[in-house]
C-alpha positions, 0 to 999 in steps of 0.5 A, spaced: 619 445 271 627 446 271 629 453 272 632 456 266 637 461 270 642 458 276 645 460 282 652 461 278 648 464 272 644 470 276 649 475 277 652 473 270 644 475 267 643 481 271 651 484 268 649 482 261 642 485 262 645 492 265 648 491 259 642 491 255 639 497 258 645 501 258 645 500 251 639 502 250 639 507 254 644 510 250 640 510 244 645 503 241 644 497 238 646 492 243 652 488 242 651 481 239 655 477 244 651 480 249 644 478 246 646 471 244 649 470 251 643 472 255 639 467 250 644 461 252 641 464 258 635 460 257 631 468 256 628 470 250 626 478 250 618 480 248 615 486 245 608 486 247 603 491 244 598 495 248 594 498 242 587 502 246 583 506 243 580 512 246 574 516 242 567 516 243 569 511 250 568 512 257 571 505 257 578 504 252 578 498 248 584 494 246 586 490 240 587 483 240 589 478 236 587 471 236 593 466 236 591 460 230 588 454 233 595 450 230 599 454 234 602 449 239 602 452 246 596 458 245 591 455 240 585 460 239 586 464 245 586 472 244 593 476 245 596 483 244 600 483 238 608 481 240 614 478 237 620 477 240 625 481 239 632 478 234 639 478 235 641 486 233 634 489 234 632 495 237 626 498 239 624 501 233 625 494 228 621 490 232 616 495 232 616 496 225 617 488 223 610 487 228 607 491 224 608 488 218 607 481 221 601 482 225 597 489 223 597 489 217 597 495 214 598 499 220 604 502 223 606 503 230 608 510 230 609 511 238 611 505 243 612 508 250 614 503 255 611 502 261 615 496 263 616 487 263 615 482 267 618 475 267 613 469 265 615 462 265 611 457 261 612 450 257 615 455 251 620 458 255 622 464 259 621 472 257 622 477 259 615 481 257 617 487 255 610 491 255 609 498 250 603 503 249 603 503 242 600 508 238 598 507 230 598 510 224 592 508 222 587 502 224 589 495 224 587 492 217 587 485 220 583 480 223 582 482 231 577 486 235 577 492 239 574 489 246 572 494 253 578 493 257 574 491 263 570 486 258 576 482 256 575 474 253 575 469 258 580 464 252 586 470 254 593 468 253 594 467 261 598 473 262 596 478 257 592 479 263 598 483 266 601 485 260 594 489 259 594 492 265 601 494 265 600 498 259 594 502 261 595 509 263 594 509 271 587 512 270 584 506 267 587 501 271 582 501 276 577 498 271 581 491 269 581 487 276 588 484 276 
């Protein structure tokens, strides 16, 4: 596969990005010629949801959602609920969107985040970006919860990751990498 970031593009991407996470950090709205140079870029940005439930388990579950199997890239494979985030969107819109498009009447009330990671696949290339994420109420969509150690073997390949990154750290032990 061709790499989508150059040499003459990387010191370029890593500004634009400083930009990004200093506005954010800030608590603004990225500025738009920043976002949409970053796509020309060839780099989409993520929000991946890690939704555990802790009662009555030694062992968290996690909900998962199963991709539809028309989908072009992921055809029936389970995957933590995510979207990419648009132009102009921060943390909080993107939550709430994700919670209209895949929980139903569930809300997400609390997202930490634990980090990204870059994947690269016959889609495009993402920066991943992977929140703890808490809801108001159970997901009132189709999904299961399912032990993390007991995770479906037809998993998007990288959710792999993307779980592990949002355990807390006494939980990581449990899913094998």
């Amino acid at each position: 596969m061709e790499k989508f970031l150059t040499p003459e593009n990387e010191s370029l991407m890593q500004e634009l990005c400083a930009r990004f996470v200093d506005a954010r950090n800030n608590g603004e709205r990225c500025e738009d010629a920043t976002w949409n140079a970053i796509l020309k870029l060839g780099v989409m940005c993520s929000f991946e949801a890690v939704i555990l439930r802790f009662k009555a388990y030694h062992v968290p579950k996690i909900f998962l959602t199963r991709r539809p199997d028309s989908d072009p890239y992921y055809a029936g494979l389970w995957h933590c609920p995510g979207t990419y985030m648009l132009p102009g969107e921060n943390e909080q819109s993107v939550a709430a969107r994700l919670s209209l498009s895949e929980l139903g009447e569930a809300k997400i009330v609390e997202a930490q985040d634990q980090g990204s990671i870059i994947v690269t696949d016959e889609r495009s290339t993402t920066n991943s970006k992977v929140y703890l994420c808490r809801l108001d109420k159970k997901p009132t969509v189709q999904g299961e919860w399912f032990l993390i150690n007991a995770l479906p073997n037809n998993l998007v390949r990288h959710h792999r990751t993307v779980i592990y990154m949002g355990l807390p750290l006494e939980y990581k032990a449990l899913l094998a990498k």
